[in-house]
C-alpha positions in Angstrom: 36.9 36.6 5.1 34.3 38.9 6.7 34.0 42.6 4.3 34.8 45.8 6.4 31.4 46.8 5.9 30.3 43.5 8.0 33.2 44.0 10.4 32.1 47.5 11.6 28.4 46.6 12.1 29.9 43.2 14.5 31.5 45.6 16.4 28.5 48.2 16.7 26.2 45.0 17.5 29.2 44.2 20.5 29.5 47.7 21.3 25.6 48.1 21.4 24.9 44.9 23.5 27.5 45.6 25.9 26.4 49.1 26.8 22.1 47.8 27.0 23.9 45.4 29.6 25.9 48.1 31.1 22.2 49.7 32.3 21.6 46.6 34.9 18.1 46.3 33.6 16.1 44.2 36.2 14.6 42.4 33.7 16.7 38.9 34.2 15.1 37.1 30.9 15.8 40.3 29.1 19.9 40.1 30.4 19.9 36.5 29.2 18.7 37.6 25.8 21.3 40.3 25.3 24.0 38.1 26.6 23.3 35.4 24.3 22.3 37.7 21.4 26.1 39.3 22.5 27.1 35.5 22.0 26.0 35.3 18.8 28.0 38.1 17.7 31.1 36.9 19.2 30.7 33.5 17.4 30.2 35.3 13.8 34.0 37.6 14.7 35.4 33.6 16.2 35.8 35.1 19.3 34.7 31.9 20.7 36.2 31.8 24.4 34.1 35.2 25.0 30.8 33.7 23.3 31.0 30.7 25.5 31.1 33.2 28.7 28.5 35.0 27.3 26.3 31.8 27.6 27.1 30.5 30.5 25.9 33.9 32.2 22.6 34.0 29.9 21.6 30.3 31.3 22.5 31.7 35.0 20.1 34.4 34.4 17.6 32.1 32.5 17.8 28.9 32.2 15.3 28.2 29.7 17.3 29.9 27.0 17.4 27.5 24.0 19.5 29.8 21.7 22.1 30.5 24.4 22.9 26.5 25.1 22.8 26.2 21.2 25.7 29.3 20.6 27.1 27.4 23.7 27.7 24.2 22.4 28.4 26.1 18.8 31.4 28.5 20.7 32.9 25.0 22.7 32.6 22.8 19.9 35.2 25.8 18.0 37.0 25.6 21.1 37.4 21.7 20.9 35.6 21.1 24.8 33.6 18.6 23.3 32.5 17.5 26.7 31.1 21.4 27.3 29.9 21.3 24.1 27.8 18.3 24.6 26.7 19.6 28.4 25.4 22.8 26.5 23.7 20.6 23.5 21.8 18.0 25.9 20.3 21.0 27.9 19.3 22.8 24.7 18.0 18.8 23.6 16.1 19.1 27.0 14.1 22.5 26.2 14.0 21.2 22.9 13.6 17.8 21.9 12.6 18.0 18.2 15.4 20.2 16.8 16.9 18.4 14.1 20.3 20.3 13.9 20.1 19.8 18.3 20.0 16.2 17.7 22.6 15.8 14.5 25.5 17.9 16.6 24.3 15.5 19.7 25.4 12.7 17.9 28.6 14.2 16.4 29.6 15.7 19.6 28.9 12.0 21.4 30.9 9.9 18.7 33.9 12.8 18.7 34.0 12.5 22.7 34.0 8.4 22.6 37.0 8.9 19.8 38.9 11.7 22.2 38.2 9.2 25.5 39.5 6.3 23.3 42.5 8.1 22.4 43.2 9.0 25.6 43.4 5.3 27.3 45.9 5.1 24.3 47.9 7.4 25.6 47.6 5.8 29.2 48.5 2.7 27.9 51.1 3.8 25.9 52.5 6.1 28.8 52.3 2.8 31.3 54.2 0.6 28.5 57.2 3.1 28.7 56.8 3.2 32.2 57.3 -0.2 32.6 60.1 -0.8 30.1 61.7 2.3 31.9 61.7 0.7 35.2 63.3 -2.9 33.6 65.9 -0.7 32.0 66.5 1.2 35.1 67.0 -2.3 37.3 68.7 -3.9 34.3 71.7 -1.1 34.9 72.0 -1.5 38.5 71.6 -5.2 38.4 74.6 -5.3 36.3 76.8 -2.5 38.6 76.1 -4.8 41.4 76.9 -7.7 39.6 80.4 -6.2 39.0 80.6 -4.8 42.7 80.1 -1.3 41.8 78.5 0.8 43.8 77.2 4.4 43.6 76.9 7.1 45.4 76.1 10.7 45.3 77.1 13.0 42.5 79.8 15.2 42.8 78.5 17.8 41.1 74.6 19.1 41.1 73.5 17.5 37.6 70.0 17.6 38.1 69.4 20.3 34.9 70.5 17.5 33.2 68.1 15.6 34.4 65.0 17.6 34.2 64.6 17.6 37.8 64.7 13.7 38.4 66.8 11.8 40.5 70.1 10.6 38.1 70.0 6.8 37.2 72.2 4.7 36.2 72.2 3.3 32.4 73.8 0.8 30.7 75.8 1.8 27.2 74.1 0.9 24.3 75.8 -1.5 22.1 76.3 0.3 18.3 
């Protein structure tokens, strides 16, 4: 828990960057800096989302700032966009190279991505299974109404709430 004491002097540091940018110095490496020293300050109060934005504009105005694709990947990494994350740490592995704590997150940020990407085909695969056992289901039913010479038609009444939008099909009664 950050003191009040610490909370006051964030917001004069936010306060204070945002009004030296508010001048529209022409200075573009001098912008970068004060976005990304803004950054910084927005990571320390978790204000992540604004810290990542911060960046991003820093590296439009200079794209050669180490500091402001390290907060970047720092802020995304909060946010859980791995993939941004790991964008922001290969360009800051790119300027550079020897940072030990560059290269460690590099690494955590890859194996976390392969995990998320593996769990995702999971979810495909799972989502295709279900699919595919919905669809057997579904011509299961109307196998057995046209077996027994039954045949629909439309609904008498609009039940599509019911339905969640979807067309109604027919299912068989489960046996208890």
């Amino acid at each position: 828990r950050m003191s009040p004491a610490t909370a006051v002097a964030n917001q004069n540091a936010l306060a204070c960057y945002t009004k030296a940018l508010e001048m529209e110095c022409k200075d573009q490496v001098l912008n970068s800096k004060l976005y990304s020293n803004r950054a910084a300050v927005s990571l320390r109060i978790k204000q992540y989302d604004k810290a990542v934005d911060d960046c991003r504009t820093a590296l439009r105005l200079d794209s050669e700032n180490h500091k402001a694709c390290y907060r970047g990947a720092k802020a995304c990494e909060a946010l859980g966009l791995t993939s941004q994350a790991l964008n922001f740490c290969s360009h800051s592995l790119k300027l550079r190279p020897e940072e030990k704590e560059l290269q460690e997150m590099q690494k955590r940020l890859t194996k976390k991505l392969q995990s998320e990407d593996q769990g995702r085909q999971n979810d495909r695969q799972i989502l295709a299974k279900a699919a595919e056992e919905q669809r057997f289901a579904d011509q299961a039913a109307v196998t057995a109404l046209e077996s027994r010479a039954v045949r629909l038609g439309p609904p008498m009444w609009d039940i599509t709430h019911y339905t969640r939008g979807a067309p109604p099909r027919p299912r068989l009664a489960r046996e208890r």
